[in-house]
Every structure is written in structure tokens, then in C-alpha cells.
C-alpha positions in Angstrom: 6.2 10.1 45.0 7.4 7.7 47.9 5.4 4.9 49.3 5.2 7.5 52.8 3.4 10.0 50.7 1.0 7.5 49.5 0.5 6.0 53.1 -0.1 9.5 54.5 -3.7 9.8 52.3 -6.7 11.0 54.2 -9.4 7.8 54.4 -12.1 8.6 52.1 -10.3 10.9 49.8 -9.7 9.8 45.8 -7.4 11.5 44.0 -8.6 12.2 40.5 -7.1 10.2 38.0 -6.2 11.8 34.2 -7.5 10.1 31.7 -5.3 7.1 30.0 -3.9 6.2 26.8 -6.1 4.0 26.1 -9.7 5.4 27.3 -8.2 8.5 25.2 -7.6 6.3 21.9 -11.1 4.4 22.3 -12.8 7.7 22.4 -11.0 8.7 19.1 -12.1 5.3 17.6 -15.7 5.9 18.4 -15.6 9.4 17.1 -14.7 8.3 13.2 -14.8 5.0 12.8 -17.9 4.0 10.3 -18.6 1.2 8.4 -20.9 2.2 5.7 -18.1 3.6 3.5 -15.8 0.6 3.1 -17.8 -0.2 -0.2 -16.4 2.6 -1.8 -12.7 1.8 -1.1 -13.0 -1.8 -1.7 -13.3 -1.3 -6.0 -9.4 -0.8 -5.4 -8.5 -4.4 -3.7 -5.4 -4.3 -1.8 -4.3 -1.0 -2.8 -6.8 0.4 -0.3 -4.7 -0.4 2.2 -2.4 2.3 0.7 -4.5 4.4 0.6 -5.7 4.2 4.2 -2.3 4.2 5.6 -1.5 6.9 3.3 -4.3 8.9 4.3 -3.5 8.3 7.9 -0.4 9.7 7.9 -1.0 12.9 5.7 -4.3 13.5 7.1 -5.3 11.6 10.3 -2.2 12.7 12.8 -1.9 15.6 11.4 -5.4 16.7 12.5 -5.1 14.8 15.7 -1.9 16.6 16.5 -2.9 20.3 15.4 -6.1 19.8 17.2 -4.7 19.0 20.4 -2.4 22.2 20.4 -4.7 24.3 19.6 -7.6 23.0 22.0 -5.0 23.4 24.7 -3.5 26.8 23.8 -7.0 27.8 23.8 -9.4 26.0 25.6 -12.1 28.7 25.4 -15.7 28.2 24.3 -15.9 27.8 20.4 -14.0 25.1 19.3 -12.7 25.7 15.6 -14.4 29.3 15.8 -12.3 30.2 18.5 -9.0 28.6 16.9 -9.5 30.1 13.9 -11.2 33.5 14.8 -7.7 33.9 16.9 -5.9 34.2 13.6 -8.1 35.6 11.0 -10.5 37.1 12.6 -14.4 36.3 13.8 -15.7 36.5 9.9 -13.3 33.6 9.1 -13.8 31.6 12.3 -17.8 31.7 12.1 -17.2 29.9 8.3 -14.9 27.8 10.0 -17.6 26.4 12.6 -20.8 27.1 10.3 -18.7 24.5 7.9 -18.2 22.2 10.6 -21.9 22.0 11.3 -22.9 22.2 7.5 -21.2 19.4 6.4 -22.9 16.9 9.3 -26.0 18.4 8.2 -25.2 17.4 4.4 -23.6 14.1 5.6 -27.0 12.6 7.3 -28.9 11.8 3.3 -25.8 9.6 2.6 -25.4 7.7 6.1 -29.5 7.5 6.4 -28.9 6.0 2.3 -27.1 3.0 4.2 -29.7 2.8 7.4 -32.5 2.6 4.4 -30.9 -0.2 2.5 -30.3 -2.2 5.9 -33.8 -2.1 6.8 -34.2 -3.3 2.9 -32.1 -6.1 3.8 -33.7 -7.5 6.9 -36.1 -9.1 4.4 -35.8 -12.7 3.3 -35.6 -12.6 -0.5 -31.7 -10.8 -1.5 -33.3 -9.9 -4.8 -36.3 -8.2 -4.1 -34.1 -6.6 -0.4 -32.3 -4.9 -3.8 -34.7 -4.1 -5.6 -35.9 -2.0 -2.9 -33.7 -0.9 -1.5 -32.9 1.2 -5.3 -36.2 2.5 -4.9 -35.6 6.1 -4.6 -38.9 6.4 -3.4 -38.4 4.6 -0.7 -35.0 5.6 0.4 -36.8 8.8 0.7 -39.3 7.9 2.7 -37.0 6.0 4.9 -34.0 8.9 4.9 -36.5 11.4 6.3 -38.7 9.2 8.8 -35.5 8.1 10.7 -33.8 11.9 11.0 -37.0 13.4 12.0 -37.4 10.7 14.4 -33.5 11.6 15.7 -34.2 14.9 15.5 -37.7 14.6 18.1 -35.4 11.9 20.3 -33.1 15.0 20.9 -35.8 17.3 21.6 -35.7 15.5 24.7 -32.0 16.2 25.4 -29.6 13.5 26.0 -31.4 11.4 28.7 -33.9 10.4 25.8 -30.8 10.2 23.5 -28.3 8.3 25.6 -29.3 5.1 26.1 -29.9 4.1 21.6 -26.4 5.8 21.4 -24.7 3.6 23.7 -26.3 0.7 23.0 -26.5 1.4 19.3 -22.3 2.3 19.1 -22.0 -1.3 20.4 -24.8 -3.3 18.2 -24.3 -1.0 15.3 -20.5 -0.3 15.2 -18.4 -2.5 17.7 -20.0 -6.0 16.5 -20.4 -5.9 13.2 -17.0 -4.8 12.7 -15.2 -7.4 14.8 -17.9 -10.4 12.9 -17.0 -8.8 9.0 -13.4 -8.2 10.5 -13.1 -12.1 11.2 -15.3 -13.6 8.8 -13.6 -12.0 5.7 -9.8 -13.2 6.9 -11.1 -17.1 7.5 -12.5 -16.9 4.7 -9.4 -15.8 2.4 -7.2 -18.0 5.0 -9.2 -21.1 4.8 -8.5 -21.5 0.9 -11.8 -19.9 -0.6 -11.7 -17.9 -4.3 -11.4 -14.6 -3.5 -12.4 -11.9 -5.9 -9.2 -9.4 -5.0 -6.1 -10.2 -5.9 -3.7 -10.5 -2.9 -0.3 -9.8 -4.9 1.7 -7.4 -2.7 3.0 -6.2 -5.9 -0.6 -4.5 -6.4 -0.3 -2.2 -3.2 1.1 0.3 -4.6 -1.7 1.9 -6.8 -1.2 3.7 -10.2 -1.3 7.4 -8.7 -1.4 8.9 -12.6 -4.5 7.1 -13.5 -6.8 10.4 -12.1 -9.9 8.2 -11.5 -8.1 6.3 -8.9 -7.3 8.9 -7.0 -10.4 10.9 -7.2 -12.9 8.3 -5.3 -9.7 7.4 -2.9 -9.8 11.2 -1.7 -13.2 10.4 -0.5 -10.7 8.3 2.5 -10.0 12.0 3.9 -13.4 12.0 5.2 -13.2 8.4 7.2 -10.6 9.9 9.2 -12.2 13.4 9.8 -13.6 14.8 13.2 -10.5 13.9 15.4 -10.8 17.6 16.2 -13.7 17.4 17.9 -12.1 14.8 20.4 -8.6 16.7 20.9 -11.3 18.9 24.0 -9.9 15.8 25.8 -6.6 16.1 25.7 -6.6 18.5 28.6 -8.1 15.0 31.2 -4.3 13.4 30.2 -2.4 12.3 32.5 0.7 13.7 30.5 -0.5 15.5 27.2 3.1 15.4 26.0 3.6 12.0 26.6 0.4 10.3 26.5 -1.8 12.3 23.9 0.5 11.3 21.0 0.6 7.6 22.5 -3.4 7.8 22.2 -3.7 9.1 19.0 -1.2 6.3 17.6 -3.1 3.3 19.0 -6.9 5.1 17.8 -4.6 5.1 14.2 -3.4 1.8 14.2 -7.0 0.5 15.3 -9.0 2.7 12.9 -6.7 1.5 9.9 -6.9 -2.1 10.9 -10.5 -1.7 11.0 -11.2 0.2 7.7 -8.3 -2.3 6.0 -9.6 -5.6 6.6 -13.3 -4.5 6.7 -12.7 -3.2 3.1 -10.9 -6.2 2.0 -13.3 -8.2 3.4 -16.5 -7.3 1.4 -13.8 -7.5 -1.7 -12.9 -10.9 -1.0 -16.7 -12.1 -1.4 -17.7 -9.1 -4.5 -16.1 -8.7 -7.2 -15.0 -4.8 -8.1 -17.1 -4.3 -11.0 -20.1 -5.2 -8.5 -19.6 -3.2 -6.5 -22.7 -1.2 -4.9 -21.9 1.9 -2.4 -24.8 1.4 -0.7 -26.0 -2.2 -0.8 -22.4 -4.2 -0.8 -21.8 -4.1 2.7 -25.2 -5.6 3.3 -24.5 -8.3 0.3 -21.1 -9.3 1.7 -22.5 -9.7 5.3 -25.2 -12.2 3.4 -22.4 -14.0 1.6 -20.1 -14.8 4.6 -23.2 -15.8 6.5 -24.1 -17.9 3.7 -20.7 -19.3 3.6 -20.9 -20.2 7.7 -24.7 -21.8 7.1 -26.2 -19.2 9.0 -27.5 -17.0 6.1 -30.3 -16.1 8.9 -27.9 -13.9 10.5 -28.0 -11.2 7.4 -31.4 -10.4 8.3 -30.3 -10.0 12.4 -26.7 -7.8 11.1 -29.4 -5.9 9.0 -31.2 -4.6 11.9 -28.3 -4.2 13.7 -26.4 -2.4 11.5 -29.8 0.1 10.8 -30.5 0.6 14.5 -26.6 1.5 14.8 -27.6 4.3 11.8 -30.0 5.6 13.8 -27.8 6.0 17.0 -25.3 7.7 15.1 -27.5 10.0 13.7 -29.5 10.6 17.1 -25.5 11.4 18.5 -24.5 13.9 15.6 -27.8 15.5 15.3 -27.9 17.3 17.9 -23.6 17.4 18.5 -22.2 20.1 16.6 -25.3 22.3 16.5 -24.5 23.0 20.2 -20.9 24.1 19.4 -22.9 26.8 16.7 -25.7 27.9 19.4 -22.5 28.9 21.7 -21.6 31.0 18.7 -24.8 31.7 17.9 -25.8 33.4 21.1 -22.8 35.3 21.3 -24.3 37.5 18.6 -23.7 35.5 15.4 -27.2 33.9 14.5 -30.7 35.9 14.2 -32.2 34.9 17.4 -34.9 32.6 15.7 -31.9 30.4 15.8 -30.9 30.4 19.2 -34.5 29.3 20.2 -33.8 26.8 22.8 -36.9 24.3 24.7 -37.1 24.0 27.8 -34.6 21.6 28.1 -31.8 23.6 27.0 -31.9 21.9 23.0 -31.4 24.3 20.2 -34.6 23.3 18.5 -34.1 26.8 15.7 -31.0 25.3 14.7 -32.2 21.7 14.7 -35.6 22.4 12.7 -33.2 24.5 10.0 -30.8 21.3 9.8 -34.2 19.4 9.3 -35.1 21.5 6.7 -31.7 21.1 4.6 -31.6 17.3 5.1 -35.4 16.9 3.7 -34.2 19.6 0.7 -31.3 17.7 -0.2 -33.2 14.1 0.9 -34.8 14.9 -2.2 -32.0 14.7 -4.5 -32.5 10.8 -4.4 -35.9 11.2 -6.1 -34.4 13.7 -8.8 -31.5 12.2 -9.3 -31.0 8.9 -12.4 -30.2 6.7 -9.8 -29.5 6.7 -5.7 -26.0 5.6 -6.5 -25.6 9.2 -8.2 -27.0 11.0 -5.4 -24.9 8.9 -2.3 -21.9 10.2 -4.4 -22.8 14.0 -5.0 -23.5 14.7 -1.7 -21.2 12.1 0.0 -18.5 14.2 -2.2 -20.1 17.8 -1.4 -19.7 16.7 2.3 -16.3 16.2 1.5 -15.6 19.8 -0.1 -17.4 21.8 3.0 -15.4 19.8 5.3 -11.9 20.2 3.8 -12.2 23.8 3.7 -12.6 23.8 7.5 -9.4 21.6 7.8 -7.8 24.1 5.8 -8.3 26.9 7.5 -7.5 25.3 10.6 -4.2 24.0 9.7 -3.4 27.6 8.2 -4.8 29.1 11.8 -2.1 26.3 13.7 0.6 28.0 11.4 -0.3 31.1 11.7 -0.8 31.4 15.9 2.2 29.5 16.4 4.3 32.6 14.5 2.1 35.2 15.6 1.3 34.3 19.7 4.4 31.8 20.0 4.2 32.6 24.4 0.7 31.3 24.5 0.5 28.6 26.4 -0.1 25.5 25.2 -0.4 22.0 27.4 0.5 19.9 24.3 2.6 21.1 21.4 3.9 19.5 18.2 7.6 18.5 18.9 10.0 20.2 16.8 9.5 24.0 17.2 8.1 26.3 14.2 10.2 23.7 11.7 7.8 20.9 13.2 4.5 22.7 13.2 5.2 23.5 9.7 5.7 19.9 8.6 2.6 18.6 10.5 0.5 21.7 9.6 1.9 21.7 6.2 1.6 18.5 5.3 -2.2 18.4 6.4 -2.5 21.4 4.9 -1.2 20.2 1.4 -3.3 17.1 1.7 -6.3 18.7 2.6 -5.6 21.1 -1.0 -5.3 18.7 -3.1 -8.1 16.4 -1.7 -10.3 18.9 -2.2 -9.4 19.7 -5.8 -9.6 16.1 -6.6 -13.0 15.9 -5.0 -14.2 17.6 -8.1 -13.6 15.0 -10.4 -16.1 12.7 -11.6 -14.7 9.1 -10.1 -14.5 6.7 -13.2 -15.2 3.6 -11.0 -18.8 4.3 -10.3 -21.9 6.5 -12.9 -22.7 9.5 -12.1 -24.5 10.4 -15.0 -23.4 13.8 -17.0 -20.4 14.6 -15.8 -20.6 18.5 -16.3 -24.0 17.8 -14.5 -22.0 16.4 -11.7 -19.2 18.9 -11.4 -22.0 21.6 -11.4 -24.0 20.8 -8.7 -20.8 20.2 -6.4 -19.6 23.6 -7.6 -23.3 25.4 -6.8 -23.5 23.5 -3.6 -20.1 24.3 -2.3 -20.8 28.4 -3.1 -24.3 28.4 -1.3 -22.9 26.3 1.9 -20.1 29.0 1.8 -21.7 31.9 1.0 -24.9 31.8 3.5 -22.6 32.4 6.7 -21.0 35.0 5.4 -24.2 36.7 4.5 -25.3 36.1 7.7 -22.1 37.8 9.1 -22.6 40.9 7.4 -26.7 40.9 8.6 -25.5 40.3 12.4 -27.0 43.2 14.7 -26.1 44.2 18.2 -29.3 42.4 19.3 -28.3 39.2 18.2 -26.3 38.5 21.3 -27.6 37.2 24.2 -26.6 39.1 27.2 -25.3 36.5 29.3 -23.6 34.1 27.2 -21.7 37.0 25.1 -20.2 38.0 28.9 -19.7 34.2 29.5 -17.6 34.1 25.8 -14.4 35.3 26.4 -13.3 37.7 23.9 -10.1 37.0 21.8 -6.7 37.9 22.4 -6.2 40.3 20.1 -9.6 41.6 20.8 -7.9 42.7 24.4 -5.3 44.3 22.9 -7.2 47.0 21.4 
């Protein structure tokens, strides 16, 4: 465009601007990036790194890229149902999204584990901030308090739920990254005994010792929910050019962030130490310690708790929308569509209440809360793969079966380079979730046919209650106006 077109504007008119690179890349950031899980990946020292980079590349950009393809090809309410309903059919894509929603609904025990022990930590006393926070009792108390208090702040639709998740992604997230982030490296650059060895020979981990890659596979799940940003890549200002560009830098800053958190907290614990829910907290203490400002473990306590509750407020009431669209196009019993009279799904969200209190009970059943982050924190895990793997299969599959479609982004390279994205995601996602079923050596578990059990029970009922609720779906399911507002499938106008 010449300088002449730009003079000639009307006053007062603003053109609208696509989204940039690098709006695009923070919104990825904020959509994955935790911190409560570095614990777990820090028992391998510097071979974590591997393992993040090597989970980025199989897993991360492959979802990023397949996502964006198939949001753009179509764009359609429905999200993974529609994506995968378009290749295998509507009993296949209402798994796919009742999966997507499941697995948040597991997830919010484990990440409302770590908002317990936080609060446990704003105490004074380390020892007794512990002892507590072991307490299954009390993580209990504490797990269901704070979701049933998300779940009543969503009630009142997001102008009672905006405000703690902004604030919250910032105090919670953004800070105590950057503080653990720079603390850890000046402390290993300044001289101090670290507890990790730094050898570069040890980056490369031994891949035929099973147990370490069984708690590794656990990485997968840092990386997942890209999909549910890729919506975006329609606001680009060039999809082709840009969305890849985006989805690099959200990569590279994700990694740097899960790396030297991770190494971090190992610099300061030693492996065997090692606590998935409390070592975060414990290495946050020690570098403060190490600064003379061990009053600030007590401040990054709250901050990191109230950041819990933010994210929980956020997903709580996230992908249950995606389902009531679903829902109320004649998928769900209509007790489930109940909606306030602010538009929330409150059937859906008292059901996901009702799950997270059920399995929020595990901690009291369960030998130890250690054993009960890991079963569930894995089960999460299993649910959520098997959505990635049917969506990968469905990217395959459309790009043979409706190659005209129209798509605003594809993967460059034709069928040959949707196959090796796809595929390799694919692949990755199989075998992460057959390693997921392995008892990880590194950390107790208790009876390990115990553990294998309850993974294999729990992954059958999460799978099998949609698809009994397929077969039980009646023509007065669906809400009149929003089945006319979903637009049928392409294969469906065919007929």
C-alpha cells in the first residue's frame, strides 16, 4: 500500500488491526504455562531439559500446528467435537470434547493439592508448614473450600470472575516465575553447592531405564491445551506467516520457563527430597533464605495460593461452556444444560463439583497425599491423551478425505507434511499414554497393582459415561434454537 492510500483515510476511521506475533505467543504462554509441576521433573537434574525440549518438539508444535488447521478449516461452534465429529462421526467427537472437559474436572484435586500446601506455607515454622500441609485432612478441607468457592465466583459469570484472574495470572504465575527464574541461576552462578549436577554429559537421560521415562511422560501434560488457543489464529495478521512465528516464541518461552524453574528448585533440594507438592514452596524458602529475606516465603506463599485460585476460577467454568454448546444441541439430558440467569451452565458446573469432591476424597483414602497427587495427576494424563489422539488421527484423516476445504493456515508440506506433524504427535501421544501406566520408580505409590488398577478403572468409567450418554440421547434433548444455531457437518449435508 502507497503512502497516497494511507493519506486518503477518512478522519475518525481505525482500521482493525490483526493480532501480532507476539500478543498471539503471550496468549499461548498464559494458556499452559504452570508452575506447580516443576517438582516432579526436577528428580532428573539437567536431563529435564531434555526432556522438555523433547517434549516440545514431539508434542507441543505438533498440537499447536494441527490445532490451528483444523480451527481454521472449521471454525464452527464445537471445538474438538466439531474437528473430530467431521471425521468419525458425532459418537467419537462428543468423547473427544466430554474428554476435554473430564480431564480439567480430574485435574483441579491435584492443582488445588498445591494451592493447599501454599496456604500451609504462609506460616512461620517450615516444619510444622509440612507437617500440615501432609495432613490429608486438611488438604481436603482446603481442596474443596477453594473449588466450591471458584465454582459460586462463576455463578456470577465473568464480571465476578475477571478481575482474581487477571490479577491472579500476574501475582500467581508471571512473578513468581521471573523471582524462582532468577534466584535459582544467581545462585548456581555466584559459586553456591548445588545439589544437581551440571555435567552436559548428563543431558542425555538413560531412555532404557523404564522409570525414567514413565514420570517424564507426565511433561506431555505441561504442554497440553494449545488447542484451545489455536480459535485465535483466525485474528492473525498473516496465519501462514505469523501463526507459526507465534507458536515458536510461546515454545521457546514456555521451555525457558519450565527449564530453569525446574533446575532451580533442584539446585537448592536434593533429588531424593524431593516432594511433588511441597518442594516448590521449600525451594522458594531456601533462596529467600539465601537473599536474608526468608520473610518473603510466607508473601510468595500467598501469592502463589491466590494464583491457584485464579486458575481454577478461569478453568472452572472454561471448557464446560464448549460442552453446554454441545450439550444443548441435543447431547446432554437437559438437567445439564440448566443455565442461571446469567447465562452460566450451573448443571454442568454442580456435576463437575460433584466429581472433584468424589475424587477430593481420594487424599483421605489414600497412604499418603503424595500417592493421591500422582494417581490422579497421571489419570488426568490418560483422559487427556486420548483426546489428542483422536484429534491428530481426525487432522489425518480430513486432510485425505475433504483435501478442498478451506483452511486459512495449513501445515506446510502437503499430505507428506501433515503426516509427519500429525504422526509424530500422534506417535508421541501413544506411547505417552502407555507409559502413563507404569508405576514411576522415583516417587511411592504404594501397591503397585493397586496403582495400575485404579488408573485402569478410572480411565474406563471417564470413557465409558459419554458414550452411555450417547446412546440415552433423545430428540428432546436439543434445544430448539441452539441446534439451528449449530451448523450441521459436512458430511451430514451430503446426505
Amino acid at each position: 500500500m502507497n503512502k497516497n492510500n494511507d493519506n486518503n483515510k477518512k478522519p475518525g476511521v481505525v482500521r482493525a488491526a490483526g493480532m501480532g506475533v507476539f500478543t498471539l505467543a503471550m496468549i499461548n504462554v498464559a494458556a499452559i504455562v504452570s508452575l506447580r509441576g516443576l517438582p516432579a521433573e526436577s528428580v532428573y537434574g539437567l536431563s529435564s531439559a531434555f526432556y522438555y525440549l523433547f517434549a516440545a518438539l514431539f508434542f507441543l508444535i505438533p498440537v499447536s500446528l494441527v490445532a490451528a488447521e483444523l480451527t481454521t478449516g472449521w471454525p464452527q461452534k464445537g471445538g474438538v467435537f466439531r474437528w473430530v465429529g467431521e471425521a468419525f462421526g458425532t459418537r467419537a467427537g462428543f468423547l473427544a470434547i466430554w474428554l476435554q472437559w473430564i480431564q480439567t474436572t480430574i485435574w483441579f484435586p491435584t492443582v488445588l493439592t498445591f494451592a493447599a500446601v501454599s496456604i500451609a506455607f504462609i506460616g512461620p515454622n517450615q516444619s510444622w508448614d509440612a507437617a500440615l500441609s501432609s495432613n490429608s485432612v486438611y488438604v481436603l478441607c482446603i481442596v474443596l473450600a477453594v473449588y466450591w468457592l471458584a465454582t459460586f465466583l462463576n455463578f456470577g459469570g465473568m464480571r465476578s470472575s475477571g478481575v482474581i484472574t487477571k490479577w491472579g495470572a500476574l501475582l500467581g504465575t508471571v512473578i513468581p516465575a521471573a523471582l524462582l527464574i532468577v534466584l535459582g541461576l544467581a545462585y548456581w552462578l555466584l559459586g553456591n553447592p548445588i545439589d544437581i549436577s551440571m555435567n552436559t554429559a548428563d543431558f542425555i537421560p538413560d531412555l532404557s531405564n523404564f522409570n525414567n521415562i514413565v514420570l517424564a511422560a507426565s511433561i506431555f501434560l505441561f504442554y497440553a491445551g494449545m488447542e484451545m488457543s489455536a480459535v485465535h489464529v483466525k485474528d492473525v495478521q498473516n496465519p501462514g506467516r505469523d501463526y507459526p512465528a507465534a507458536i515458536a516464541l510461546a515454545a521457546i518461552i514456555t521451555v525457558c520457563i519450565f527449564v530453569f524453574g525446574t533446575l532451580a528448585i533442584g539446585f537448592v533440594i536434593p533429588g531424593s527430597q524431593i516432594n511433588l507438592v511441597q518442594s516448590l514452596l521449600v525451594a522458594y524458602d531456601k533462596l529467600f533464605l539465601w537473599i536474608g529475606m526468608p520473610w518473603l516465603g510466607n508473601i510468595m506463599a500467598l501469592f502463589l495460593a491466590f494464583g491457584v485460585l485464579a486458575q481454577v476460577v478461569a478453568w472452572v467454568g472454561g471448557p464446560s461452556k464448549g460442552l453446554l454448546q454441545v450439550g444443548m444441541a441435543g447431547y446432554l439430558p437437559r438437567v445439564l444444560q440448566k443455565r442461571n440467569r446469567n447465562g452460566v451452565q450451573v448443571g454442568i458446573l454442580i456435576l463437575q463439583g460433584c466429581i472433584v469432591t468424589l475424587l477430593a476424597t481420594l487424599f483421605v483414602i489414600l497412604p499418603s497425599v503424595q500417592t493421591a497427587y500422582q494417581i490422579i495427576s497421571q489419570l488426568t494424563i490418560i483422559l487427556y491423551l486420548i483426546m489428542y489422539i483422536l484429534m491428530f488421527s481426525a487432522a489425518i484423516y480430513l486432510r485425505h478425505k475433504e483435501p478442498a476445504v478451506k483452511r486459512t493456515f495449513r501445515i506446510p508440506g502437503g499430505i507428506f507434511g501433515m503426516w509427519l506433524v500429525a504422526g509424530v504427535g500422534l506417535l508421541s501421544s501413544l506411547l505417552a499414554f502407555c507409559f502413563s501406566f507404569i508405576p514411576p520408580g522415583q516417587i511411592p505409590v504404594g501397591s503397585p497393582a493397586v496403582y495400575v488398577g485404579i488408573l485402569i478403572v478410572g480411565a474406563l468409567i471417564f470413557v465409558a459415561i459419554p458414550m452411555v450418554i450417547y446412546s440415552m440421547r433423545k430428540p428432546d434433548w436439543a434445544d430448539t434454537q441452539a441446534k439451528a444455531d449449530f451448523e450441521p457437518f459436512g458430511w451430514e449435508k451430503q446426505k
